[in-house]
C-alpha positions in Angstrom: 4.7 -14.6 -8.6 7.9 -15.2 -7.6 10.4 -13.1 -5.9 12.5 -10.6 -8.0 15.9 -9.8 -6.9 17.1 -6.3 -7.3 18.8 -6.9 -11.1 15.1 -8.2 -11.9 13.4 -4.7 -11.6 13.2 -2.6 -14.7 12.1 1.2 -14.6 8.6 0.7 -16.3 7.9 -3.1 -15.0 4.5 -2.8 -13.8 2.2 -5.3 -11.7 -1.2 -5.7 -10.0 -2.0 -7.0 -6.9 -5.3 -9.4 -6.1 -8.5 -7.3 -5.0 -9.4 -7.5 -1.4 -12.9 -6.2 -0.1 -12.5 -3.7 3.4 -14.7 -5.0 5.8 -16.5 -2.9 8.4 -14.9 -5.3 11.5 -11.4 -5.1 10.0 -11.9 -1.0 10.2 -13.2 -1.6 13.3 -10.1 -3.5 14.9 -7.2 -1.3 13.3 -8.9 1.7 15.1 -8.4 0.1 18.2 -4.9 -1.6 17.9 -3.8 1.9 16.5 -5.2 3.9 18.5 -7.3 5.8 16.0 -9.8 7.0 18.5 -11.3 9.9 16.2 -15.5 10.3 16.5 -14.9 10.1 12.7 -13.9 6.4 13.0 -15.6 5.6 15.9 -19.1 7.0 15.8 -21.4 6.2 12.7 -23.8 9.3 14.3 -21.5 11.3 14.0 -20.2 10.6 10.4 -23.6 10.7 9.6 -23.9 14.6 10.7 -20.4 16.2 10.3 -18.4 13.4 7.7 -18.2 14.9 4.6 -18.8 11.5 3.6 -22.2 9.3 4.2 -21.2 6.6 5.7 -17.8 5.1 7.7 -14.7 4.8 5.9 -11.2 3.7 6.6 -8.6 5.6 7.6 -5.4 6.6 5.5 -2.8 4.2 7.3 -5.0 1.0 7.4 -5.3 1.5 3.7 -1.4 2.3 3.5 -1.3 -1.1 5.4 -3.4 -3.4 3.4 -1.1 -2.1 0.6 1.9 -3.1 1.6 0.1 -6.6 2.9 -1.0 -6.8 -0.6 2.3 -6.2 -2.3 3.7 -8.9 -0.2 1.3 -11.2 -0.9 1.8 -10.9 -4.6 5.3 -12.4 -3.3 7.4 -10.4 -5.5 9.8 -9.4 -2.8 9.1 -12.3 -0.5 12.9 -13.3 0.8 14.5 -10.2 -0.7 13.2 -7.6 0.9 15.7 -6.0 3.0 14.2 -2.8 4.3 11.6 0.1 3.6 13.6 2.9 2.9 10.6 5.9 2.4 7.3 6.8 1.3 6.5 9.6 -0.2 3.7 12.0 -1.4 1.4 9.6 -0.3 -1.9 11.6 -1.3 -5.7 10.2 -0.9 -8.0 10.7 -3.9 -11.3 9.3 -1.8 -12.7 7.4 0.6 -12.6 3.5 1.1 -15.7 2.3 2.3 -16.2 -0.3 4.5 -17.7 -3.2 1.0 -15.2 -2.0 -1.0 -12.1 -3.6 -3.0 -9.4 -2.4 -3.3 -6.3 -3.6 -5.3 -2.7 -1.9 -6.2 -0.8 -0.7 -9.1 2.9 -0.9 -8.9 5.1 0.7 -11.0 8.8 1.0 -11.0 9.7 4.1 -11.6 14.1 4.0 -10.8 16.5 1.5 -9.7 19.7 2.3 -8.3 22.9 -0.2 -6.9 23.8 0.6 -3.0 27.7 1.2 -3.0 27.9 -2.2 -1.3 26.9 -3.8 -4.7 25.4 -6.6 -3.4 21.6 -4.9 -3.1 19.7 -1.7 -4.7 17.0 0.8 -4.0 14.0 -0.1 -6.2 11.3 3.0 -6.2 8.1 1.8 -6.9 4.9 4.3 -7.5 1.9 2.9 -5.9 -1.9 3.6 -7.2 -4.7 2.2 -4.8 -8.3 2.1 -6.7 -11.4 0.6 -5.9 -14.2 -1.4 -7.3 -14.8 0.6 -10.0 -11.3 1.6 -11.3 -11.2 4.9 -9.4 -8.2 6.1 -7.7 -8.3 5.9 -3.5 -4.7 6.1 -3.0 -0.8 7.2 -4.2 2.7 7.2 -3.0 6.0 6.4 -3.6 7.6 4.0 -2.2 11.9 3.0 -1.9 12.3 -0.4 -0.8 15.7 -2.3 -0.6 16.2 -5.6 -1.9 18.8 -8.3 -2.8 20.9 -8.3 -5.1 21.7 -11.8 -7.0 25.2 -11.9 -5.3 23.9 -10.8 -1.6 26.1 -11.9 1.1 
């Protein structure tokens, strides 16, 4: 896809990201760059006694991450993004398992001009489900982007 200046979004335009399958190593390495040092992401015994869950899972921010890597790959705001403005309400439905594939939803849901003119707030909802269509993940999302005329 190619990138969508600001005048390009619609309220209602609506795309989906490729799928891409969370592997156990990839869980493995966020916890350690982020620091996520929890026996619930760390310790497979102990997910197997006290997780409410059977097995390991990822946590919320890595999938919050492979979102937004996921949105950029789809290349629809490569070279206009200007900022990340907010997310909000971000909610989780249910775990993502280390196997599974996950793949995004986007939906614009407002689109508003900045007073300079030149660039807008696009809100986008995001839905994150898995291999079998179920939802794993929502938020909203305010992004900034070029306008046509950007100077």
């Amino acid at each position: 896809m190619e990138a969508r200046y600001f005048e390009d979004w619609k309220v209602g335009d609506r795309l989906e990201t490729l799928g891409r399958t969370v592997g156990d190593a990839e869980i493995s390495q966020f916890v350690a760059l982020g620091g996520f040092f929890e026996e619930l992401f760390i310790s497979e015994q102990y997910v197997a006694k006290h997780s409410l869950y059977p097995k390991r899972f990822a946590p919320g921010a890595l999938i919050f991450s492979f979102t937004e890597g996921l949105i950029i790959l789809s290349g629809c705001i490569h070279g206009v993004g200007l900022a990340l403005v907010s997310v909000d309400g971000m909610t989780f439905k249910r775990p993502l398992f280390a196997g599974d594939t996950m793949k995004v939803l986007v939906e614009v849901t407002d689109t508003r001009p900045t007073s300079r003119g030149d660039r807008g707030i696009i809100t986008f909802r995001h839905i994150v489900k898995n291999q079998n269509g179920e939802d794993v993940m929502e938020c909203t999302v305010k992004r900034m982007l070029k306008g046509r005329n950007y100077k």
